[in-house]
N, C-alpha and C positions, 0 to 999 in steps of 0.2 A: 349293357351290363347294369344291374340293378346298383344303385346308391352311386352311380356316376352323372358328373356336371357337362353333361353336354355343350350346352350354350347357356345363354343368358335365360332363354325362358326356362322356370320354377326353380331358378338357383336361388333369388332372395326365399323362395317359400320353405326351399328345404333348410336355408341355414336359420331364417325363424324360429322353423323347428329346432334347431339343437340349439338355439339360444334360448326356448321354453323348457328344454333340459330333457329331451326324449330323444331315445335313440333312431339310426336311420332304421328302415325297414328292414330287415335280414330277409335277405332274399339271394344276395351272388353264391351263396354257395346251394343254396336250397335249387336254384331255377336254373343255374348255369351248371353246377354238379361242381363237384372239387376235381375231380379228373381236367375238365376243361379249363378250371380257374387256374390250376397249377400250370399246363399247355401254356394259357395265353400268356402267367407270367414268363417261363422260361420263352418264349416267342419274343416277349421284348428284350431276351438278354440279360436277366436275373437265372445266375446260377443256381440251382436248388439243390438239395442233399435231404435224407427221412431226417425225422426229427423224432424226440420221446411224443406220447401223448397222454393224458388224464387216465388214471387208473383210481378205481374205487377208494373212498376215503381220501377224497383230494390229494392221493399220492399220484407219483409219479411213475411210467410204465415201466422204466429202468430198475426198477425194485430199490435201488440205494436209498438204505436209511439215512431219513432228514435230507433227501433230495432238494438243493439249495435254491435250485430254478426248473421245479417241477414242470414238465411237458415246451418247456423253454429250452431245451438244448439238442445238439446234433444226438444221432446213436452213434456216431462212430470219431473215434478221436483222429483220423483219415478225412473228415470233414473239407478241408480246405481241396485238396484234393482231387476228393469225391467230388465236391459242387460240380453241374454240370447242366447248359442247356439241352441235353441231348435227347429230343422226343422218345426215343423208342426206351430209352433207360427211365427218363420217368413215369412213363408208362407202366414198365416193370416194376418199378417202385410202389405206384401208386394202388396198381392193381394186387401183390404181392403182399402190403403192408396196409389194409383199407381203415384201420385206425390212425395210422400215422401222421404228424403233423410234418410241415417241411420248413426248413429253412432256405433263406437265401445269403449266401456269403458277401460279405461287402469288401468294398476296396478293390473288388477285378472291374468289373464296367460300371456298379453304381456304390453308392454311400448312402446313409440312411442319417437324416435328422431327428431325431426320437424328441420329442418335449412333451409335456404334461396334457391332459388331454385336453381342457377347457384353458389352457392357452394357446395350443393348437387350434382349435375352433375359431377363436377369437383372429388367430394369426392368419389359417385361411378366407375368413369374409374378407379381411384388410387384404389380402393379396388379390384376391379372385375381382373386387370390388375397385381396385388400383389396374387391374388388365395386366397383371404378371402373369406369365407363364409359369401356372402349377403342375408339376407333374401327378407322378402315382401317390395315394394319400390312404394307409390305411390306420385303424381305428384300433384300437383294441380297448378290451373289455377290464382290463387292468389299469385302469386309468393311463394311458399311452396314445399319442399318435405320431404318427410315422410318415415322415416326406421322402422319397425317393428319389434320388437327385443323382446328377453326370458325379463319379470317382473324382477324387483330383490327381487319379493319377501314381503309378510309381514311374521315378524317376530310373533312369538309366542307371547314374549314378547315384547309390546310396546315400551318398554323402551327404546330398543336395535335399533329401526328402525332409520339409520341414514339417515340423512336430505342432500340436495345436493341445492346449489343453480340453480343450470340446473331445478330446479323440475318447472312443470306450469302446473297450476291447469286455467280453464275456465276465473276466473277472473283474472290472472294477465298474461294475453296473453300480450296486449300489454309493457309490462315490459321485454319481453323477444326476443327483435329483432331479435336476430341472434340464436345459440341454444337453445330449448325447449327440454326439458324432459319430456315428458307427461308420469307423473306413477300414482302414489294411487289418486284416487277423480278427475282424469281427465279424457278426452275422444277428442277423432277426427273425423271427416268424414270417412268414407269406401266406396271407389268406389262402383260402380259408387253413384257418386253423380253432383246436379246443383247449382251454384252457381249465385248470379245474378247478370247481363249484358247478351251482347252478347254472347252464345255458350260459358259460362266458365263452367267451369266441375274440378271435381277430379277422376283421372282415375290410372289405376295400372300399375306400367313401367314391374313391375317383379310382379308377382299373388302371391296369399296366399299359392300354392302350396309349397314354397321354405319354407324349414325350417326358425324357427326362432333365429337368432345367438344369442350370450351373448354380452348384448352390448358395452361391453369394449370390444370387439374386435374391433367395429366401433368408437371408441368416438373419438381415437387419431386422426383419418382422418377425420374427420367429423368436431372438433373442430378448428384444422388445416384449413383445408377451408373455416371453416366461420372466421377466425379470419383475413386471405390471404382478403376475402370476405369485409371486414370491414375494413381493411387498404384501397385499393384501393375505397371505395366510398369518405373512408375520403383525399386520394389522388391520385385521376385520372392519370393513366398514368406510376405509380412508377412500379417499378418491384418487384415483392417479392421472395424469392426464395423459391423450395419448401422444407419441412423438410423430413429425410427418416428415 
């Protein structure tokens, strides 16, 4: 699958590149098709559901005016639901709806770490470069990337389930600039997806093939760079150093 980290040979070359500030090659949806990319995620066990998608003048296809998270949300308020690995349903989906972007619901098998995207970049060399176990890693075009990581789970008992301020549920996206938790009652795009302006997209740096890690393996680096990430916009220029 195009823009995935095999092994070690041409991983420092690819991430060179995005440290010169160009994007990976767009190719997984182009070469593998979106039908297949949608397949292989729901194969790892990423529930998917249709999503809106880009309608002329950077609206959104749901028609609502001032649509708040244009091409960014389920079509159906059934969503949770709906989510479903089931081949032959997204199939129908995909074939039925050939505009459609999809999501995947979080918090049933996996969780999603959303951070800023040139902290992300920064966070995956240091992990990939450390020999952590990275799972699925996609990109988007909105300044976003995205780590897909093991759920932590609902408990039996309610009672027991503890709360994390990281947690971001749909409605309080914008509350959470810098890390997102996206677990129980949330959800994010799945490659490929369109986003709207020119040619924005969200696309997979690393595929669904890669297992998916626990994500306290990722938080520490992850937090780390967005925090590096967040000092420097609040002071251009400064240097920070890194923590090991």
């Amino acid at each position: 699958m195009s823009g995935t980290f095999g092994g070690r040979s041409g991983r420092q070359g690819r991430l060179s590149q995005w440290l010169r500030g160009r994007r990976p090659k767009e190719g997984a949806a182009d070469e593998g098709g979106r039908e297949a990319l949608l397949l292989a995620a729901a194969g790892a066990g990423l529930p998917l559901a249709p999503a809106a998608h880009p309608a002329p003048g950077y609206r959104c296809s749901c028609d609502r005016v001032g649509c708040p998270t244009p091409a960014r949300h389920p079509v159906s308020f059934a969503w949770q639901t709906q989510s479903t690995t089931d081949r032959a349903q997204i199939e129908r989906w995909a074939r039925h709806q050939p505009q459609a972007n999809f999501i995947t619901a979080t918090g049933m098998v996996h969780d999603v770490l959303d951070v800023p995207l040139e902290a992300g970049r920064e966070a995956l060399q240091r992990l990939l470069g450390a020999g952590v176990e990275v799972g699925p890693v996609a990109e988007s075009d909105d300044g976003r990337m995205l780590f897909f990581t093991l759920t932590r789970g609902t408990p039996e008992d309610e009672d027991e389930w503890w709360p994390c301020e990281l947690d971001c549920h749909p409605e309080t996206m914008d509350e959470h600039p810098g890390l997102r938790w996206h677990c129980r009652g949330s959800y994010v795009l799945v490659p490929p997806a369109r986003l709207p302006g020119d040619d924005q997209r969200v696309r997979w740096v690393r595929g669904p093939e890669h297992a998916l890690p626990d994500p306290l393996s990722l938080l520490e680096a992850l937090t780390d760079a967005c925090a590096r990430h967040g000092a420097e916009a609040d002071h251009p220029g400064a240097a920070w150093p890194l923590r090991h």
